[in-house]
SERO-4910 file (N, C-alpha, C, O; in steps of 0.05 Angstrom, whole numbers):
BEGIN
 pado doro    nc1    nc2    nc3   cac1   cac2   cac3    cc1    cc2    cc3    oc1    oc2    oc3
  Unk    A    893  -1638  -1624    902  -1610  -1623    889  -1595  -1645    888  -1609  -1665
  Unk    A    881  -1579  -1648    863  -1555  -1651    886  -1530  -1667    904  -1516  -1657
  Unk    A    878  -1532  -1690    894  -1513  -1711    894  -1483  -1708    871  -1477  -1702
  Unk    A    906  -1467  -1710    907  -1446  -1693    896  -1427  -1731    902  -1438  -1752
  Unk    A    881  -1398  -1730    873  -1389  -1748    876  -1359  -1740    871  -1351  -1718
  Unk    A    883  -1347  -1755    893  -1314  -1747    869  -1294  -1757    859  -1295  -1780
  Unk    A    862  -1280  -1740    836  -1257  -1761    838  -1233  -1736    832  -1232  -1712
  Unk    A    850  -1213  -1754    843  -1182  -1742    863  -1190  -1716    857  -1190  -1692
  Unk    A    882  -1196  -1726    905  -1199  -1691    891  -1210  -1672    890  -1201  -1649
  Unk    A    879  -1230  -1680    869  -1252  -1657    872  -1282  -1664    867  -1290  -1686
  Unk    A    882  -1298  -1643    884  -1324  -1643    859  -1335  -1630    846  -1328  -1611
  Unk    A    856  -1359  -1652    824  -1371  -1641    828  -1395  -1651    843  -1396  -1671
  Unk    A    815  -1422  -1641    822  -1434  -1658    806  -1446  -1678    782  -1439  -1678
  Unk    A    813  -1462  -1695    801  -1460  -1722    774  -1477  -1720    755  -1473  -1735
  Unk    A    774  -1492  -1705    750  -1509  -1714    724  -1496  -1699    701  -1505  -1702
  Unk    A    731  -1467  -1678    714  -1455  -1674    688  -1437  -1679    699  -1419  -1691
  Unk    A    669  -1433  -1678    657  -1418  -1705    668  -1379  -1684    685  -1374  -1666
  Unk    A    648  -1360  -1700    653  -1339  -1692    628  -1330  -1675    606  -1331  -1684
  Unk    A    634  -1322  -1649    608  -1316  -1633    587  -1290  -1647    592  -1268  -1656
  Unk    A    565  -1304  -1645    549  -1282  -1648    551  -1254  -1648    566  -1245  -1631
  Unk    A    540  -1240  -1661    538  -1213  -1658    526  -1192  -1640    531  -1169  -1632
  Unk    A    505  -1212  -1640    483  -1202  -1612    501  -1214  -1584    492  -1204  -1563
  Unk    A    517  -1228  -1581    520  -1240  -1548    539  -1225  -1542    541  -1221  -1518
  Unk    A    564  -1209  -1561    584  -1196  -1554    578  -1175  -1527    564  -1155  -1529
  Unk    A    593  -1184  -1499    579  -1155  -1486    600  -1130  -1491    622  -1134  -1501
  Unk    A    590  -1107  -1484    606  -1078  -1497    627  -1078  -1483    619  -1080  -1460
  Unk    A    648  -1078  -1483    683  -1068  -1473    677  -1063  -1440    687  -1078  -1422
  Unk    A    660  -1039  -1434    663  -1042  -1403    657  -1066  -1385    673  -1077  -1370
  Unk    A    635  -1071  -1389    614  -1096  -1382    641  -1124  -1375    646  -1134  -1353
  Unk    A    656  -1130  -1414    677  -1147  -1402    693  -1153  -1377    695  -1173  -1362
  Unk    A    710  -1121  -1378    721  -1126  -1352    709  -1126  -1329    726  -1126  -1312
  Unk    A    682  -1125  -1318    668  -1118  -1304    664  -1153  -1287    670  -1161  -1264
  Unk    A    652  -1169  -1314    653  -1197  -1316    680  -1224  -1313    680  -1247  -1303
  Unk    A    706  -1202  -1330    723  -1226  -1312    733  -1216  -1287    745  -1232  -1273
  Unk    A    729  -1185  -1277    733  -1185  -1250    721  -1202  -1227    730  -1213  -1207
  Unk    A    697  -1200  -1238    671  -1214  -1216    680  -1247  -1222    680  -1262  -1203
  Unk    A    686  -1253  -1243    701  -1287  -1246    724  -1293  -1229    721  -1311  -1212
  Unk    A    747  -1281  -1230    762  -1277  -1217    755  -1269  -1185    766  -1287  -1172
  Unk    A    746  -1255  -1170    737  -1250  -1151    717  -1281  -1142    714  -1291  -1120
  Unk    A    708  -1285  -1162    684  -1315  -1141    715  -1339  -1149    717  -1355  -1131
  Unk    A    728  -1342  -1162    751  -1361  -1170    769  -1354  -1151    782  -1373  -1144
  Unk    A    776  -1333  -1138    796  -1334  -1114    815  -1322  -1127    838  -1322  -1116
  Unk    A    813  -1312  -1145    840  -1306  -1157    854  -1280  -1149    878  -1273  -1152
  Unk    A    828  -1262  -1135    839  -1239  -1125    840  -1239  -1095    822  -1252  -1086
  Unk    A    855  -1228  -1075    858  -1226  -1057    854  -1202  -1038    873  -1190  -1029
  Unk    A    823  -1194  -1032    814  -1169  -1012    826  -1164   -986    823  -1182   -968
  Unk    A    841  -1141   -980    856  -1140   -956    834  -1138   -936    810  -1137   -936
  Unk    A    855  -1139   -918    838  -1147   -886    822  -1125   -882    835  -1107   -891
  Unk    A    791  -1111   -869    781  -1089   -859    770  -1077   -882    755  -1057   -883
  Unk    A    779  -1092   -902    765  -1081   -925    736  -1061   -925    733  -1038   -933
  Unk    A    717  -1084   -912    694  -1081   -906    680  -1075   -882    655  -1078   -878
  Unk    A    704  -1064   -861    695  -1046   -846    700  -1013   -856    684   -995   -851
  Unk    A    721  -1010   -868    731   -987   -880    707   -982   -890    692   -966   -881
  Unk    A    700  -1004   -920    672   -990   -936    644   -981   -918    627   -964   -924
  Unk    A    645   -998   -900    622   -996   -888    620   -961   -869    601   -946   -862
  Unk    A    643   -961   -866    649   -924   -841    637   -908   -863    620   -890   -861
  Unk    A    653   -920   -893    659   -893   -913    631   -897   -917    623   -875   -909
  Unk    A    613   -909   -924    587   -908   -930    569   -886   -908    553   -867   -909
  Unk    A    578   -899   -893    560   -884   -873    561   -863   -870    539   -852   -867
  Unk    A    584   -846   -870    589   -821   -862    591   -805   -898    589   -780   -899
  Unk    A    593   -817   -915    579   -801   -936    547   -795   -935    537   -773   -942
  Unk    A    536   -814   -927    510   -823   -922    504   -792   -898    482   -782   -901
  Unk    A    520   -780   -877    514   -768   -865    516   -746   -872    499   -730   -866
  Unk    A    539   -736   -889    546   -720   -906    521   -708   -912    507   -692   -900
  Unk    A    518   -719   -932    491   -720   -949    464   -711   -940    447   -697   -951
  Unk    A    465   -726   -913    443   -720   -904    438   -697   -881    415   -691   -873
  Unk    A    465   -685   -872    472   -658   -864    475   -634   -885    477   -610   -878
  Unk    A    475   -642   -910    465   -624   -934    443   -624   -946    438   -607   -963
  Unk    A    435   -634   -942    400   -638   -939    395   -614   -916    392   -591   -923
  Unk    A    395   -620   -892    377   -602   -879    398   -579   -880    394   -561   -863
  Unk    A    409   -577   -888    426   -545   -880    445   -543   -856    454   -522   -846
  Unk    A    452   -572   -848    472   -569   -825    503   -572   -830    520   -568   -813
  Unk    A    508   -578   -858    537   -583   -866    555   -552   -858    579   -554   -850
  Unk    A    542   -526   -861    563   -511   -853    571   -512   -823    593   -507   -813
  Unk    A    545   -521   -808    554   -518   -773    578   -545   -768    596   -547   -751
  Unk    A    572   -560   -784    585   -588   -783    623   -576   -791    644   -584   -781
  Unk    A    620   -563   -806    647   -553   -816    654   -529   -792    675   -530   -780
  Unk    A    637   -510   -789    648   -504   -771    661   -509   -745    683   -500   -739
  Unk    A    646   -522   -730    650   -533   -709    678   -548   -704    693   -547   -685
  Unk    A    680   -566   -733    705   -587   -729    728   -569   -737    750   -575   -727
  Unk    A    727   -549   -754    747   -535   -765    755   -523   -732    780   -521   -730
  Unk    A    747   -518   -718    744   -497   -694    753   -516   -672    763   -507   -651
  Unk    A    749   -542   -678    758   -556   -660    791   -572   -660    805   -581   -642
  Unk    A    795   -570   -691    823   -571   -676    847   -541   -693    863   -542   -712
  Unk    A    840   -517   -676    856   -507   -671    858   -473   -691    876   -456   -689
  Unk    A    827   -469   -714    825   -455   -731    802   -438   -728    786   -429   -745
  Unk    A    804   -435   -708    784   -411   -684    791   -386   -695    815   -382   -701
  Unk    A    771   -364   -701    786   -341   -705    790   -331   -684    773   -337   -667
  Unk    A    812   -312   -675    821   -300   -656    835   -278   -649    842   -270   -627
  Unk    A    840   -264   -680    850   -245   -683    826   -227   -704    809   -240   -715
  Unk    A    827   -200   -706    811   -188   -724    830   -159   -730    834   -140   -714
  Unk    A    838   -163   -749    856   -133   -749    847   -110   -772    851   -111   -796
  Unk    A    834    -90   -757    818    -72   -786    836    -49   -794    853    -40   -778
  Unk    A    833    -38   -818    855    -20   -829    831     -2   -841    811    -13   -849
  Unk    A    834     30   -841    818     48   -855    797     63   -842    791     86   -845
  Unk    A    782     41   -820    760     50   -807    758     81   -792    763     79   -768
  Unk    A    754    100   -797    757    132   -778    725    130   -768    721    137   -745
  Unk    A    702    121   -785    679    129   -771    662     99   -765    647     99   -746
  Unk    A    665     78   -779    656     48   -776    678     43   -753    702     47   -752
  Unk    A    655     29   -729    664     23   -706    675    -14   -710    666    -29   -727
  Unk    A    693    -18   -693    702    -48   -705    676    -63   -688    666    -80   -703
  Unk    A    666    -61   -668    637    -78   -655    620    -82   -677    610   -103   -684
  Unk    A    618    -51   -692    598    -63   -718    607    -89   -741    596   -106   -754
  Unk    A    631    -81   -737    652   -106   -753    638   -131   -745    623   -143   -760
  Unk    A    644   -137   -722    649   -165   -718    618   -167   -709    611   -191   -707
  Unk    A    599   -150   -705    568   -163   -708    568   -162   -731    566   -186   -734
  Unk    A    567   -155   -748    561   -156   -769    571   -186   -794    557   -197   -812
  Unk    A    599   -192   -785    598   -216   -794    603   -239   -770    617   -260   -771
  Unk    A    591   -230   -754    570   -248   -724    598   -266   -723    598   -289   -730
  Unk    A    621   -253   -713    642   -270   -688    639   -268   -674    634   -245   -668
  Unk    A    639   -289   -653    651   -298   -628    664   -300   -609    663   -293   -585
  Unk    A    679   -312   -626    702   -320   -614    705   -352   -621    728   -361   -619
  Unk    A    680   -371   -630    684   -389   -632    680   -394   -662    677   -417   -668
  Unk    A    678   -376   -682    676   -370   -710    707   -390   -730    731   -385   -727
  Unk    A    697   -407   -746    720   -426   -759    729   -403   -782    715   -393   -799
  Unk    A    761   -399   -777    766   -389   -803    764   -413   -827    762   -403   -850
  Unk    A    764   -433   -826    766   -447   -854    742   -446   -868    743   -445   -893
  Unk    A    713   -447   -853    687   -439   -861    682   -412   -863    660   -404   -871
  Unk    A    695   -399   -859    692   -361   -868    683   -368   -892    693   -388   -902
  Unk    A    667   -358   -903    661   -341   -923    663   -311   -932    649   -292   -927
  Unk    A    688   -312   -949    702   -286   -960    686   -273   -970    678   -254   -957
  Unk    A    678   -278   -993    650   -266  -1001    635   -254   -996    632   -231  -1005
  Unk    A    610   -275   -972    599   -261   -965    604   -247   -940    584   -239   -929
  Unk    A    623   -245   -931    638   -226   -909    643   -199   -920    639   -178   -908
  Unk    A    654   -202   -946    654   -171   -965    623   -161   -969    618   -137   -962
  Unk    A    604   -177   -978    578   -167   -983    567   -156   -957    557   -134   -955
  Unk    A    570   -174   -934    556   -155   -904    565   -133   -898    551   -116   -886
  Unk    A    598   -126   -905    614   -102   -890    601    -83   -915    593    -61   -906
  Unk    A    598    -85   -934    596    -68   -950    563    -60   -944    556    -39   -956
  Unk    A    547    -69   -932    527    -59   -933    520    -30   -902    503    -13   -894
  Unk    A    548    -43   -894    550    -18   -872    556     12   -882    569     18   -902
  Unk    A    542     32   -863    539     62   -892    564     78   -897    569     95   -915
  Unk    A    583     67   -873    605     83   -887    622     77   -908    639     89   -920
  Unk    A    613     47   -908    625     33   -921    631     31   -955    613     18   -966
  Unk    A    650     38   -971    646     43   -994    661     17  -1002    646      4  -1018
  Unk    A    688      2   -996    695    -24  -1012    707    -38   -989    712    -23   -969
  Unk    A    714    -66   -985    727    -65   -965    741    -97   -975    728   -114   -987
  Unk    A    763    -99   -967    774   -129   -984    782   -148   -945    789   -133   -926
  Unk    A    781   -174   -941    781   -187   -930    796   -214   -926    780   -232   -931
  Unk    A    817   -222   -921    830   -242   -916    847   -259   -903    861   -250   -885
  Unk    A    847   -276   -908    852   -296   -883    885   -306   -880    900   -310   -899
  Unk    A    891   -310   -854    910   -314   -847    917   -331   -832    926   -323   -811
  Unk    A    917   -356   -837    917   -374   -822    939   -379   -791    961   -367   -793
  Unk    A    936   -386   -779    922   -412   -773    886   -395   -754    865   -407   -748
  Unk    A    894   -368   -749    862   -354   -730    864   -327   -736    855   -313   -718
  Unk    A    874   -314   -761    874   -284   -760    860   -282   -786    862   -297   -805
  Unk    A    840   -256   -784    825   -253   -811    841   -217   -810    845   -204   -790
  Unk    A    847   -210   -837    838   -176   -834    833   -168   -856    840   -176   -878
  Unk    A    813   -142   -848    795   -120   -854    807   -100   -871    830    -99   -865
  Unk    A    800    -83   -891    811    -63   -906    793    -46   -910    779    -55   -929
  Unk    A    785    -26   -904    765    -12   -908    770      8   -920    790     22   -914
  Unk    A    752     14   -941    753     45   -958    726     55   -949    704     45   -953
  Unk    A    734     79   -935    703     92   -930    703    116   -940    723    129   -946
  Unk    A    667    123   -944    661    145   -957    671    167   -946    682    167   -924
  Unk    A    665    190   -961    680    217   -952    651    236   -949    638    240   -970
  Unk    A    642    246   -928    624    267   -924    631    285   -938    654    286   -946
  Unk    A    614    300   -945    630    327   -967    600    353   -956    600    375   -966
  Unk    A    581    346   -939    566    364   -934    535    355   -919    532    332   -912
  Unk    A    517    368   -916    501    358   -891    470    362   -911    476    384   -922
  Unk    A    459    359   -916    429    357   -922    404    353   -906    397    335   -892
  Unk    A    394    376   -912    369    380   -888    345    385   -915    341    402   -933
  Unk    A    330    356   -904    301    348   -919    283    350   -894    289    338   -873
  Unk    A    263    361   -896    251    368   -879    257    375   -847    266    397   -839
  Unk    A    250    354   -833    265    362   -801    288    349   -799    304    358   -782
  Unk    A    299    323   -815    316    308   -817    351    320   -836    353    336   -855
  Unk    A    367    308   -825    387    319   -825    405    298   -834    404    280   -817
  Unk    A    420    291   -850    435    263   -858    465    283   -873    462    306   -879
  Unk    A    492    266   -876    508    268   -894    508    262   -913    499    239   -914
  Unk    A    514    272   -937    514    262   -957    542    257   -977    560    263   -961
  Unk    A    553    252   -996    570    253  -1011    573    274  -1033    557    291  -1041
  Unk    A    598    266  -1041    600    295  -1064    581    298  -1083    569    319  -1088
  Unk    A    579    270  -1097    560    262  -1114    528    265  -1104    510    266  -1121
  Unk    A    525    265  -1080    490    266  -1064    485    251  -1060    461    249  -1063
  Unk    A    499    223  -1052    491    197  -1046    488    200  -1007    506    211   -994
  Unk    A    470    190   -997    470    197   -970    477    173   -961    471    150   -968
  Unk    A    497    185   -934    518    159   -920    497    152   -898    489    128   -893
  Unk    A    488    176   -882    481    166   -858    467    190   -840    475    213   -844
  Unk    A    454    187   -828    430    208   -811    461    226   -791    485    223   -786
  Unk    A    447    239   -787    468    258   -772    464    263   -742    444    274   -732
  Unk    A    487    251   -727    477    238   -702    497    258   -676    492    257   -652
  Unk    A    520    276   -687    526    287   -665    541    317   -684    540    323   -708
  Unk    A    554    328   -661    564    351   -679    587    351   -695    592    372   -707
  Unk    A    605    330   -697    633    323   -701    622    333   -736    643    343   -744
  Unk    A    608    335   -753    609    353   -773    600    368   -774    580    369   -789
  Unk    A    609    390   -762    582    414   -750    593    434   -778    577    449   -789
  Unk    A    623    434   -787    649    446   -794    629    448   -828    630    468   -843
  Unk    A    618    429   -831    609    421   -866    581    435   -874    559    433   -864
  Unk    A    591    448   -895    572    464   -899    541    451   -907    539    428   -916
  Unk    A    522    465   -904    490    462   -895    467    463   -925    456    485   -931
  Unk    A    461    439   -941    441    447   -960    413    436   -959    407    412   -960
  Unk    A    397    454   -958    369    451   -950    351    452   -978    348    469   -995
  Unk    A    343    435   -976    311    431   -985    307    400  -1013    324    382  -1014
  Unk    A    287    402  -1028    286    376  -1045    305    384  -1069    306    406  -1081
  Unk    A    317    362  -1072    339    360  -1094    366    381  -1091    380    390  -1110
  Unk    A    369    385  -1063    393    403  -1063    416    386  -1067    434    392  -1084
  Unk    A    416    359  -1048    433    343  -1043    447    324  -1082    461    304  -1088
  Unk    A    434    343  -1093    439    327  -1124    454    344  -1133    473    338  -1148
  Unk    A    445    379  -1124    462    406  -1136    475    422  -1125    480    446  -1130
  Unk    A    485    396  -1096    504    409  -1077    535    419  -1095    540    442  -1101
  Unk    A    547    405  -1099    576    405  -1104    572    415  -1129    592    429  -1130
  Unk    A    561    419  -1149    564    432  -1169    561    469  -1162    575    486  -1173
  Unk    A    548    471  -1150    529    497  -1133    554    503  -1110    559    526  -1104
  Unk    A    565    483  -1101    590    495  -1083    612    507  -1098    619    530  -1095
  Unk    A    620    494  -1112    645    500  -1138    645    522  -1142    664    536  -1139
  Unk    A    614    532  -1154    610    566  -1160    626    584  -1154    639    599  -1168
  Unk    A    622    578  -1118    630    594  -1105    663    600  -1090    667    616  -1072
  Unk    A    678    588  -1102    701    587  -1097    723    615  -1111    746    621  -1105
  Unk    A    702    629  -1133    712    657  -1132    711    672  -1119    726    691  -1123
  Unk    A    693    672  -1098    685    685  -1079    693    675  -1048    674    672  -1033
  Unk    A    720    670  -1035    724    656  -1016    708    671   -991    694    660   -975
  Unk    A    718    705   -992    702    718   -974    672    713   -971    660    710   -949
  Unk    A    665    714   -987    631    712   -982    623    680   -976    610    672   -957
  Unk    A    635    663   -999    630    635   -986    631    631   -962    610    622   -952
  Unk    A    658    635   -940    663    632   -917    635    644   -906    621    625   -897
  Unk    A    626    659   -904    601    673   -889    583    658   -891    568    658   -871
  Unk    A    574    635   -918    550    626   -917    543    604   -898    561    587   -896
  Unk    A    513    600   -877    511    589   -864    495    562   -872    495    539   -864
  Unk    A    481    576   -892    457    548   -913    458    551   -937    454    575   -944
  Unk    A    461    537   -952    451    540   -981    415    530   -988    409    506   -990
  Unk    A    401    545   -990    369    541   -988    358    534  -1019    358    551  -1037
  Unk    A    349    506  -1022    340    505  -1058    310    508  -1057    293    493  -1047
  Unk    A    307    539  -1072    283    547  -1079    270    528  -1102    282    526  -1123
  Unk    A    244    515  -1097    228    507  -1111    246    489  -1144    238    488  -1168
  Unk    A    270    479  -1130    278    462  -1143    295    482  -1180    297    474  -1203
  Unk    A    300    503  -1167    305    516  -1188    325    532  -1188    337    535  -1209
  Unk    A    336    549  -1161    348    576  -1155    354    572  -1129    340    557  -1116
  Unk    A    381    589  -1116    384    574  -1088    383    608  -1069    390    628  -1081
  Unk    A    376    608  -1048    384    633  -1026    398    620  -1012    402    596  -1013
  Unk    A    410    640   -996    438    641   -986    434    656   -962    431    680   -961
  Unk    A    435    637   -940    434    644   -904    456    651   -892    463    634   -877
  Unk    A    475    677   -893    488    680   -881    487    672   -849    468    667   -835
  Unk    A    513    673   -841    518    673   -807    508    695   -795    500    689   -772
  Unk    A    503    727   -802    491    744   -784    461    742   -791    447    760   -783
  Unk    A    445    717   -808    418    725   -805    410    734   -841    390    728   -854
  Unk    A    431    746   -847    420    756   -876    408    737   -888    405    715   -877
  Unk    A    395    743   -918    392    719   -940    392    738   -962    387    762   -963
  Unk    A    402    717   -979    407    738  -1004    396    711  -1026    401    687  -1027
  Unk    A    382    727  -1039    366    710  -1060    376    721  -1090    373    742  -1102
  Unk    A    389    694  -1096    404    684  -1125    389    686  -1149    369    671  -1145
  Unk    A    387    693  -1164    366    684  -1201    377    661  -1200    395    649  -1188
  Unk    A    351    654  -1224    360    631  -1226    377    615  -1245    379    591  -1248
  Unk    A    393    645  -1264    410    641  -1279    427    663  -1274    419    680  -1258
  Unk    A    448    665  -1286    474    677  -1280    486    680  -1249    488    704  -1242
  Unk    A    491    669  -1238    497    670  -1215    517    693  -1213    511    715  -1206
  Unk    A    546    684  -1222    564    695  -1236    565    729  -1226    574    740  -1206
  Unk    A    555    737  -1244    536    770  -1252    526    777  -1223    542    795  -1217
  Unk    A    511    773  -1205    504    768  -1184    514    770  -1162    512    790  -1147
  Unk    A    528    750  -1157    552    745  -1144    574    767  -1142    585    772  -1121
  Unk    A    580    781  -1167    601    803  -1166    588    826  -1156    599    840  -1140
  Unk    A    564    831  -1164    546    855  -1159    551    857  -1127    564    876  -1119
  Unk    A    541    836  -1109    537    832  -1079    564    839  -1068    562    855  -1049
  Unk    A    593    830  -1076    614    830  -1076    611    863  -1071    607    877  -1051
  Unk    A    614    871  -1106    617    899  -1097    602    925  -1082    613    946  -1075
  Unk    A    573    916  -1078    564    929  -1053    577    919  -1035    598    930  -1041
  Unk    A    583    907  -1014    597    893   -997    615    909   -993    617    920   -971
  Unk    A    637    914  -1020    660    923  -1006    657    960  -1011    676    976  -1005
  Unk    A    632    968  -1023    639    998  -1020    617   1005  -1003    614   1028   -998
  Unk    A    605    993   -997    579    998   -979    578    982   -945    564    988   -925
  Unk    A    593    964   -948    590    950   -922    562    935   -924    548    929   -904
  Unk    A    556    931   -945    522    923   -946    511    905   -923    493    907   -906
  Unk    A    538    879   -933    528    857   -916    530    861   -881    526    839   -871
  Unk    A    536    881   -864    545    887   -839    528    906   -835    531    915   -812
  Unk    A    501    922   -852    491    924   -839    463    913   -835    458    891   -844
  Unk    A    439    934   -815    412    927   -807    397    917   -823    376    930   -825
  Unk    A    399    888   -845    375    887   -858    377    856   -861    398    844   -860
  Unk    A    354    846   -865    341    823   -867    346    802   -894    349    778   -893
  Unk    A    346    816   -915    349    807   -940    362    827   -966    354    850   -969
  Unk    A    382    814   -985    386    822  -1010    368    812  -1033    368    788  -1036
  Unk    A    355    823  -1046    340    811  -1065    360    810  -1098    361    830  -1112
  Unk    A    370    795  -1102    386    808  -1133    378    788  -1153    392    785  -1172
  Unk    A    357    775  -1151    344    763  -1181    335    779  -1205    331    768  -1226
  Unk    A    331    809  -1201    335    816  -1220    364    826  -1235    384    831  -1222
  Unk    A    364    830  -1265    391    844  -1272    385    874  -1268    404    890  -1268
  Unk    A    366    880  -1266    364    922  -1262    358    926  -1240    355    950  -1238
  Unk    A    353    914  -1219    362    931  -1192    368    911  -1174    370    887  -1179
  Unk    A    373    920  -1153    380    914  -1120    356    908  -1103    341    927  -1108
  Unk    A    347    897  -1089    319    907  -1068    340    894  -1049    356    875  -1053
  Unk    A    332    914  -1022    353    907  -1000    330    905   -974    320    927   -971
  Unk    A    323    892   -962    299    888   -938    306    888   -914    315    867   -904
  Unk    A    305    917   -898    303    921   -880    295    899   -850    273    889   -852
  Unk    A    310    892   -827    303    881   -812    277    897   -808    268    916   -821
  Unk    A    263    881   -779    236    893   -764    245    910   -753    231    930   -759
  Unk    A    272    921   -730    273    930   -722    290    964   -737    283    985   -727
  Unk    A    310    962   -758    315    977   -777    285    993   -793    282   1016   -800
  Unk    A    265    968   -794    243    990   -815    230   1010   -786    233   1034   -786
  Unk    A    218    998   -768    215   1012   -737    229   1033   -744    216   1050   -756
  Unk    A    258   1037   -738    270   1056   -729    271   1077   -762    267   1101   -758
  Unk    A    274   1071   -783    276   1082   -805    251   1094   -803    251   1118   -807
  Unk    A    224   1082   -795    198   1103   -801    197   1116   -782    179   1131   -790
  Unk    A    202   1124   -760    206   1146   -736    218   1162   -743    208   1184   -743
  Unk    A    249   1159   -755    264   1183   -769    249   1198   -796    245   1222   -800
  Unk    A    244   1182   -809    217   1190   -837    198   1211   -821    191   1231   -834
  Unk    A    190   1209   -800    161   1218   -783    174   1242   -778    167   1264   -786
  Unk    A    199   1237   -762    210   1262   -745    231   1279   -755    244   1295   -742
  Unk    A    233   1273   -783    243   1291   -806    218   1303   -818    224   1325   -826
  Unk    A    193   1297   -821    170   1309   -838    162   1334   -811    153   1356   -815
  Unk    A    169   1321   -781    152   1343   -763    180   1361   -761    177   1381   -747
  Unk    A    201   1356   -769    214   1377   -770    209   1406   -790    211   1430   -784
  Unk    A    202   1393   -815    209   1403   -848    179   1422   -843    178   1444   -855
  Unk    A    155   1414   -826    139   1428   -814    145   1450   -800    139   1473   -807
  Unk    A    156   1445   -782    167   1466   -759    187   1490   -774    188   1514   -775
  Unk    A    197   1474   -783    211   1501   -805    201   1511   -827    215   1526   -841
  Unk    A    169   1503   -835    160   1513   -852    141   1547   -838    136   1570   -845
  Unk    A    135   1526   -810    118   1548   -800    139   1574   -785    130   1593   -772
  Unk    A    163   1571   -790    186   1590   -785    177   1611   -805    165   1632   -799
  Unk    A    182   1607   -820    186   1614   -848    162   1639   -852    159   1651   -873
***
């Protein structure tokens, strides 16, 4: 019998020496080695199918894998998600007045055989949002086949005419969308380069003036600097390019002691501050130089009276 010797809370016995330093294997490795002892000694007992189980699970990770490789793991998800019972089938949108729901659902390309569990929320928000009316739109799911829609859409605030082209734009001048029927016929009209930037500041102006605002038919941006003003009977009245203000009241008060704007003429000129120039239609200067003519062959005829 073999004397028993204590060191560092271990029993060993004494007439043993101490194993090398180099043969020790590292802590994992150990149990690694009396498993595999145990396992060839019988000592452990592998249930039945063991190794058909490992062999499925192999494989079909193995397919996994290799359906993520070529890019087929989302059809793979979809399809099975869809097959037992998580089909979308409902689509319920909230907000939409000018985004049509057909554009909806092309747009994030349903079906009918579309898996909600493979939706992508995300990028379902990123596609809707790239539609023009579209300003935010939040998206979610409802299981077991209903998705819905929330839409915040932009607000037209006026029409912009760049060359022959005609689009809406926003308060700010961000343009939503080409202009395709008359359903904003109602919103007022700004023409030319960079109007659509000094629309709403340039509208505001005019809110001291409701009477005359209501009349205007275009707001026209001269050379990116000064705007004219297209009334509904044809007039134009041309703005400075500072004080509007000043301007504005002047026109006002011809208007209301003159009837200015109601009658025969073509244009107001008021860019300057010391006068008025008021421009006769074609057919007003016509008729004004005949009276001129047949006032001079009068002032004749009564000269030769005389």
């Amino acid at each position: 019998m073999f004397a028993l010797s204590v060191k560092k809370g271990r029993v060993r016995p004494a007439g043993l020496a101490e194993p090398e330093a180099g043969r020790v294997l590292p802590r994992p490795l150990r149990r690694v080695v009396r498993f595999l002892v145990s396992l060839a000694a019988g000592r452990i007992n592998i249930p039945r199918h063991t190794g058909s189980i490992a062999t499925v699970a192999f494989i079909g990770a193995t397919g996994l894998y290799g359906m993520s490789l070529g890019g087929h793991s989302q059809d793979f998800a979809q399809a099975s998600t869809t097959a037992i019972g998580f089909a979308i089938e409902d689509v319920k949108v909230s907000g939409n007045r000018e985004t049509s729901e057909i554009d909806i659902l092309e747009r994030l390309g349903l079906d009918g055989t579309t898996s909600l569990v493979a939706l992508d929320v995300k990028e379902a928000r990123q596609r809707l949002t790239e539609l023009p009316w579209v300003e935010d739109v939040s998206v979610r799911k409802v299981y077991p086949g209903t998705i819905e829609i929330a839409l915040k859409e932009r607000e037209a605030f006026a029409i912009w005419q760049h060359g022959t082209d005609l689009s809406l734009i926003e308060k700010n001048g961000s343009v939503i969308a080409p202009l395709r029927d008359n359903k904003f016929s109602s919103l007022p009209l700004f023409v030319g380069r960079d109007a659509e930037t000094a629309a709403a500041s340039f509208s505001d102006e005019f809110d001291s003036w409701p009477e005359l605002k209501s009349r205007v038919k275009a707001y026209i941006r001269v050379a990116g600097r000064r705007w004219d003003l297209r009334l509904e009977n044809g007039i134009v009245v041309k703005l400075p390019e500072h004080n509007v203000p000043r301007a504005m009241d002047m026109l006002a008060s011809l208007d209301a002691s003159e009837q200015l704007l109601e009658r025969d003429i073509a244009a107001v000129d008021l860019r300057l501050e010391d006068r008025t120039t008021v421009q006769l239609t074609e057919g007003a200067l016509e008729r004004r130089n005949k009276a001129v003519e047949q006032r001079a062959k009068d002032l004749k005829k009564a000269a030769k009276r005389t």
